[in-house]
MARNUDO-592796 format. One record per atom (N, C-alpha, C): residue in one letter; y, x, z. Coordinates in steps of 0.02 Angstrom, whole numbers, padded with zeros to 5 digits, always signed. Each point is the difference from the previous one (the first is absolute). Layout:
REM MARNUDO-592796
AYXZ
...
***
This chain:
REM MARNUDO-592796
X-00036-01258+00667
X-00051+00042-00031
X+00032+00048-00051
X+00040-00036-00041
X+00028+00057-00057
X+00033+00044+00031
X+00050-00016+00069
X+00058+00081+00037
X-00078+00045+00002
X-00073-00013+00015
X-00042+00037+00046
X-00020+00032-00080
X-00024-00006-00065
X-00013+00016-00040
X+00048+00046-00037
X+00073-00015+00006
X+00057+00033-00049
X-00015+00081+00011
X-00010+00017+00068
X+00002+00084+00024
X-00040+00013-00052
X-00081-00024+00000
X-00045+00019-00046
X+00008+00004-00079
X+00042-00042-00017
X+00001-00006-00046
X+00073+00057-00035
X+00044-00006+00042
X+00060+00073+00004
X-00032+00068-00020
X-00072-00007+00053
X-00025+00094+00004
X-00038-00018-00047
X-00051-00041-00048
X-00032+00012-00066
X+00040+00009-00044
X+00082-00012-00004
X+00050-00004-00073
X+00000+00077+00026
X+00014+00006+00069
X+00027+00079+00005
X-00035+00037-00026
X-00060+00018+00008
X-00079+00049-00013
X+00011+00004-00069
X-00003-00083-00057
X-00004-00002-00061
X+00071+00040-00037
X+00057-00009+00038
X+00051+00023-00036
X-00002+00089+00027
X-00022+00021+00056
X+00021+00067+00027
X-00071+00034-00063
X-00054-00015-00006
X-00043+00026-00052
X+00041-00002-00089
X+00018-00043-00015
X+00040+00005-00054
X+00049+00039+00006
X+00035+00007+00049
X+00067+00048-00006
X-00054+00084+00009
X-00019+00000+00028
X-00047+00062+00006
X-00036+00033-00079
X-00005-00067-00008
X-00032+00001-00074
X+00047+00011-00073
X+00066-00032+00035
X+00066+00032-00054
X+00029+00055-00005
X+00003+00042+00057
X+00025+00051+00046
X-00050+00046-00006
X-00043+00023+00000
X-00047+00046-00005
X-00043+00009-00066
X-00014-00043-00038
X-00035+00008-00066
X+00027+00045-00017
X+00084-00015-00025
X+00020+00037-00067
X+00010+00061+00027
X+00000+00026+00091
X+00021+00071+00027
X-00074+00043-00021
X-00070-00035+00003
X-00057+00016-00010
X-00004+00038-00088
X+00046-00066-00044
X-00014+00002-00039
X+00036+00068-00052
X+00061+00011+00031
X+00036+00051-00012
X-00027+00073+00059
X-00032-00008+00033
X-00055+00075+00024
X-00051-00005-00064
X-00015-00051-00012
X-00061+00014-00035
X+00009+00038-00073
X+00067-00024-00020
X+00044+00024-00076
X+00026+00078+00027
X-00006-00009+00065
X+00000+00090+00001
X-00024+00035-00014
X-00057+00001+00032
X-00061+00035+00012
X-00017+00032-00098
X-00023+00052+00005
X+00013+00035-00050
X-00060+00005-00043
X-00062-00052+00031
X-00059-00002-00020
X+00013-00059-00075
X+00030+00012-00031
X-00013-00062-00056
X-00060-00010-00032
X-00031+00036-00026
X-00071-00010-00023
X-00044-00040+00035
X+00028+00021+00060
X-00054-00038+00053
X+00022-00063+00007
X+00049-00018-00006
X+00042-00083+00013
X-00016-00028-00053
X+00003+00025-00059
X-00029-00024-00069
X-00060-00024+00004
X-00054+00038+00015
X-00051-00006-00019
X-00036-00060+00073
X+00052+00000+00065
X-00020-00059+00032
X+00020-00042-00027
X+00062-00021-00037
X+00033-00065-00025
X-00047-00020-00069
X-00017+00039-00030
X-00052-00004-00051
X-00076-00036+00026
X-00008+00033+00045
X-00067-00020+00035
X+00001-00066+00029
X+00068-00019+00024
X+00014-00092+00013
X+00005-00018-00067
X+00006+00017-00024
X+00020-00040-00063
X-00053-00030-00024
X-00049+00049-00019
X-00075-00020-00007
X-00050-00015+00043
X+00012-00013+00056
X-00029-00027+00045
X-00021-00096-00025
X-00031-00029+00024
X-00010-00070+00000
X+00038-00036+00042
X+00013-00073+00002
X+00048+00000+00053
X-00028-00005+00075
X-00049-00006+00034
X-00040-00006+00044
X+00012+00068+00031
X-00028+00057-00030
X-00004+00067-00007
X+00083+00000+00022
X+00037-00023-00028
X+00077+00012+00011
X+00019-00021+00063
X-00030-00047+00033
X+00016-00045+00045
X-00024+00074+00079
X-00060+00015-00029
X-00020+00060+00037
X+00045+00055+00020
X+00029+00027-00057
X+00050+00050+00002
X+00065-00043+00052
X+00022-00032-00014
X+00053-00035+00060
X-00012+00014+00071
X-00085-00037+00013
X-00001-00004+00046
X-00015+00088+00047
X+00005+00051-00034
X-00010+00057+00022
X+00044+00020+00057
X+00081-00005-00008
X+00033+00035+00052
X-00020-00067+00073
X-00021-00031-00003
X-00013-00038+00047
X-00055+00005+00037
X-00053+00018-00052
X-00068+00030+00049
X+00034+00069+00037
X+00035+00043-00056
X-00016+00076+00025
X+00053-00004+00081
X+00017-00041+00008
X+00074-00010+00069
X-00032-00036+00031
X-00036-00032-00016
X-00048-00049+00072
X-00008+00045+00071
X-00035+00051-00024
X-00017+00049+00064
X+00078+00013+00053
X+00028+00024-00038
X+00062+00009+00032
X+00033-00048+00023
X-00006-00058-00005
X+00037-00075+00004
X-00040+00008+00083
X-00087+00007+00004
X-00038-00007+00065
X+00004+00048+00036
X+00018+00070-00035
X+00025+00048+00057
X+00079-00007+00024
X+00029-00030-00024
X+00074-00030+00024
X-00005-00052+00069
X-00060-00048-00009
X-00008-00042+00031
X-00039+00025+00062
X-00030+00051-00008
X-00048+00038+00060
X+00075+00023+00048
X+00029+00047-00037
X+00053+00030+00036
X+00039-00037+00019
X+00020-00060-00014
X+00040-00080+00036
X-00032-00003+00069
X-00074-00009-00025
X-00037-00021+00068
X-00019+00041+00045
X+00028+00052-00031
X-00005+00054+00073
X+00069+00024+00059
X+00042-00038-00047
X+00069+00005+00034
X+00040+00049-00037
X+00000+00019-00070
X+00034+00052-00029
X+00042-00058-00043
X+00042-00028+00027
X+00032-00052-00039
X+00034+00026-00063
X+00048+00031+00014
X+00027+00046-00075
X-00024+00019-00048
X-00058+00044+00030
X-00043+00041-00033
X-00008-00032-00049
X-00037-00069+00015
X-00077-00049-00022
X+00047-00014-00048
X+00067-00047+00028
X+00064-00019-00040
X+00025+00051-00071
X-00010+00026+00006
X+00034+00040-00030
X-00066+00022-00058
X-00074+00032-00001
X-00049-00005-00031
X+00018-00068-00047
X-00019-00055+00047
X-00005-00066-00034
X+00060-00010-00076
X+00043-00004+00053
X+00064-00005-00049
X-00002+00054-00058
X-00023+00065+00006
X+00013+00048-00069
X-00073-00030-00071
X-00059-00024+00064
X-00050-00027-00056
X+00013-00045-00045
X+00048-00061+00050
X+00009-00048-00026
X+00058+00014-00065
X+00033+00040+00027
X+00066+00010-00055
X-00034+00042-00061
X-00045+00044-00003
X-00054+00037-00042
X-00021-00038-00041
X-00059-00070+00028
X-00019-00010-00029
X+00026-00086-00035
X+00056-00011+00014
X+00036-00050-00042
X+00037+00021-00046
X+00014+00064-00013
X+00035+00046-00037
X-00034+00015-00056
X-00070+00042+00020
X-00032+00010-00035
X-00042-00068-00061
X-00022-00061+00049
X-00015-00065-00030
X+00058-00021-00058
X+00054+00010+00015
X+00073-00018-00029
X-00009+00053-00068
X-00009+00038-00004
X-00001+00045-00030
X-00065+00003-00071
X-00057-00013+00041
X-00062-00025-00062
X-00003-00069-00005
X+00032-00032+00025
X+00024-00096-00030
X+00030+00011-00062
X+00057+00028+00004
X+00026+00031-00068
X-00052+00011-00072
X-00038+00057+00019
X-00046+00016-00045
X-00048-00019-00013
X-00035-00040+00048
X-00060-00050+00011
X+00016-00087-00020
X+00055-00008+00005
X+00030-00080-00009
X-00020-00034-00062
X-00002+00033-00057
X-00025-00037-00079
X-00067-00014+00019
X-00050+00040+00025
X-00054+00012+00011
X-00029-00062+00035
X+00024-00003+00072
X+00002-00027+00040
X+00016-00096+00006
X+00053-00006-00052
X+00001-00065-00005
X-00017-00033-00047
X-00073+00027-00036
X-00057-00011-00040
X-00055-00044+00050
X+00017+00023+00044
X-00056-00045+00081
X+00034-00047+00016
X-00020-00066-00022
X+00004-00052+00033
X+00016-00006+00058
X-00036+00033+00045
X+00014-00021+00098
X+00058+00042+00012
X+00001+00053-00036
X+00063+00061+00025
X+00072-00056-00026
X+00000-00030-00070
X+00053-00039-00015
X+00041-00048+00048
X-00081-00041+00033
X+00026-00040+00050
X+00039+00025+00061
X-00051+00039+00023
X+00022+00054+00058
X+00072+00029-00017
X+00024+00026-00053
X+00072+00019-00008
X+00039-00067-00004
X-00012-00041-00035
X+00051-00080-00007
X+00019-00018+00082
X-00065+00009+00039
X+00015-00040+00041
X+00032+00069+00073
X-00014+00070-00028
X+00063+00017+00041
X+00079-00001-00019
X+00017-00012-00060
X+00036+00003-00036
X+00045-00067+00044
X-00058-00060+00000
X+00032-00065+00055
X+00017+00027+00064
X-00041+00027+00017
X-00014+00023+00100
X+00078+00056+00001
X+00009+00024-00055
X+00084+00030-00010
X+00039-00026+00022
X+00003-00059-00054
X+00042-00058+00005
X+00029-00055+00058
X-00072-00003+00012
X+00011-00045+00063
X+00026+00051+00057
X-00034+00080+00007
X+00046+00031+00041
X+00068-00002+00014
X+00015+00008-00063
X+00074+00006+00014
X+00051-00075-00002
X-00031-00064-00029
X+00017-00041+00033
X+00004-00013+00070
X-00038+00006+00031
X+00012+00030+00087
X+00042+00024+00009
X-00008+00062-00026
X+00053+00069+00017
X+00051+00018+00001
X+00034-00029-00064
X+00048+00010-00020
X+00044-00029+00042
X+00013-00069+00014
X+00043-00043+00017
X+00006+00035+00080
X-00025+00001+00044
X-00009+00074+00065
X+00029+00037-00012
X-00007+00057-00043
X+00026+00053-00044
X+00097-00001-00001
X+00015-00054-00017
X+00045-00033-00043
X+00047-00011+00078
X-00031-00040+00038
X+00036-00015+00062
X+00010+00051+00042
X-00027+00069-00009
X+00016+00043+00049
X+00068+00044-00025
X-00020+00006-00071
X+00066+00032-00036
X+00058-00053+00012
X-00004-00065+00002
X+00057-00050-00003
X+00033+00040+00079
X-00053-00030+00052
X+00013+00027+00073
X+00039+00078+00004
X-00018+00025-00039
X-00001+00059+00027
X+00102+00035-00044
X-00033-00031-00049
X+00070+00010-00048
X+00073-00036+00029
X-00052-00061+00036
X+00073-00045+00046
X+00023+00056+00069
X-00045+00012+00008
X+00016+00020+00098
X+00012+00087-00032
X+00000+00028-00057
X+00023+00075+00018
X+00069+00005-00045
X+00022-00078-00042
X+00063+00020-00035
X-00015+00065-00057
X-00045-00003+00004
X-00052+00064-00065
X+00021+00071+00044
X-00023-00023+00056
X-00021+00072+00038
X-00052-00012+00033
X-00058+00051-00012
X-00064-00033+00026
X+00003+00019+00075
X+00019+00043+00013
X+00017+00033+00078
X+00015-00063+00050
X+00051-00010-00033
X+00045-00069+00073
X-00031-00056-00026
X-00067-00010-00034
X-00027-00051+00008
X-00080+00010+00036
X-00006+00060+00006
X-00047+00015+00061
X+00029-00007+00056
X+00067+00040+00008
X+00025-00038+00071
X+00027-00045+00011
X-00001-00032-00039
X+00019-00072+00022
X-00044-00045+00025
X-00081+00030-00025
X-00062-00035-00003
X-00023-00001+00080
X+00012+00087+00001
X-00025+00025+00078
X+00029-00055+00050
X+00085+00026-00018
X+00024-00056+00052
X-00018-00060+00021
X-00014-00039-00050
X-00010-00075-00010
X-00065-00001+00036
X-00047+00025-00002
X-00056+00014+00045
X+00014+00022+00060
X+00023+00037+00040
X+00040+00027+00054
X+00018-00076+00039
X+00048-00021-00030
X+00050-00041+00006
X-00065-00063+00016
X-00034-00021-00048
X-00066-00053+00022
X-00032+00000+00053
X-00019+00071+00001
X-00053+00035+00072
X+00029-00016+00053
X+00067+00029+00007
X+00029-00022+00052
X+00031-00062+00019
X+00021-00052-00032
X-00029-00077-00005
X-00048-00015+00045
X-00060+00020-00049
X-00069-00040+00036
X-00004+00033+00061
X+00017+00037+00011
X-00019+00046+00079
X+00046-00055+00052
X+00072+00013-00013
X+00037-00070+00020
X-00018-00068+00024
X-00039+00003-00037
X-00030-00077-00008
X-00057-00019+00032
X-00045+00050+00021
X-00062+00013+00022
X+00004+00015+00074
X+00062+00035+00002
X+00004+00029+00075
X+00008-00060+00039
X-00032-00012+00068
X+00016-00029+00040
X+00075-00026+00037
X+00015-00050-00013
X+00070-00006+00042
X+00008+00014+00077
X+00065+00053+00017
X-00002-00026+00063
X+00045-00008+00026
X+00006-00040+00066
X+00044-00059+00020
X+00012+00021+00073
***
């Protein structure tokens, strides 16, 4: 039962850790467009406006880049299901990277606010675990491919792809061997 569960449990660390890295990786690129942008008054007077917000009210403002990308998340998914695989792919992926960026970005400014709410506290503690336990999974995987990979290329990553190919090559044709009928 546990070999039939591990896959599942591999692709939830993956999802949880590929959203965090998304979420490390894109905030601060969001956050430095946003220190561009030449509107300061206007950044002021939104960061002012969280400020005085309630925290409920705050909890609202978070959840904004997530409503306003919904649409696009289902027109991504229309164009999947119509056979525009890239397309849809590619929509999806810029919303998703948008709007974890953007979330990343008013967590920052919304966060004092925010962990005034009881349920939001829990809700962060316990992704804060769902982290954790990710990369307990993960890591040790992680860890064995660099071991593998650092052994078989002599720190050349090249001749440890071909070494890989081969070794597969070399199997295939094995089992074909092995499979084929004898004849006598």
């Amino acid at each position: 039962m546990r070999r039939l569960v591990r896959p599942f449990i591999v692709l939830a660390a993956l999802v949880i850790l590929l959203e965090t890295w998304i979420w490390e990786r894109v905030g601060p690129i969001i956050a430095r467009f946003v220190d561009i942008l030449p509107l300061k008054a206007l950044k002021q007077a939104i960061h002012d406006g969280i400020q005085r917000l309630p925290p409920y009210a705050t909890l609202a403002v978070f959840a904004i880049p997530a409503i306003l990308l919904f649409p696009f998340k289902l027109a991504a998914l229309a164009l999947i299901a119509r056979g525009h695989l890239i397309l849809g792919g590619g929509v999806f992926f810029l919303a998703k990277v948008v709007g974890v960026g953007s979330a990343a970005f008013l967590f920052d400014a919304c966060k004092p606010k925010l962990m005034q709410i009881p349920l939001f506290v829990w809700a962060y503690e316990h992704w804060l675990r769902w982290l954790a336990w990710a990369h307990h999974h993960i890591d040790p995987i992680k860890e064995r491919i660099r071991r593998v990979t650092r052994i078989l290329s002599g720190g050349r990553p090249n001749r440890a792809l071909r070494l890989l190919l081969r070794f597969r090559r070399s199997r295939r044709e094995r089992m074909r061997a092995t499979s084929a009928p004898a004849s006598a």
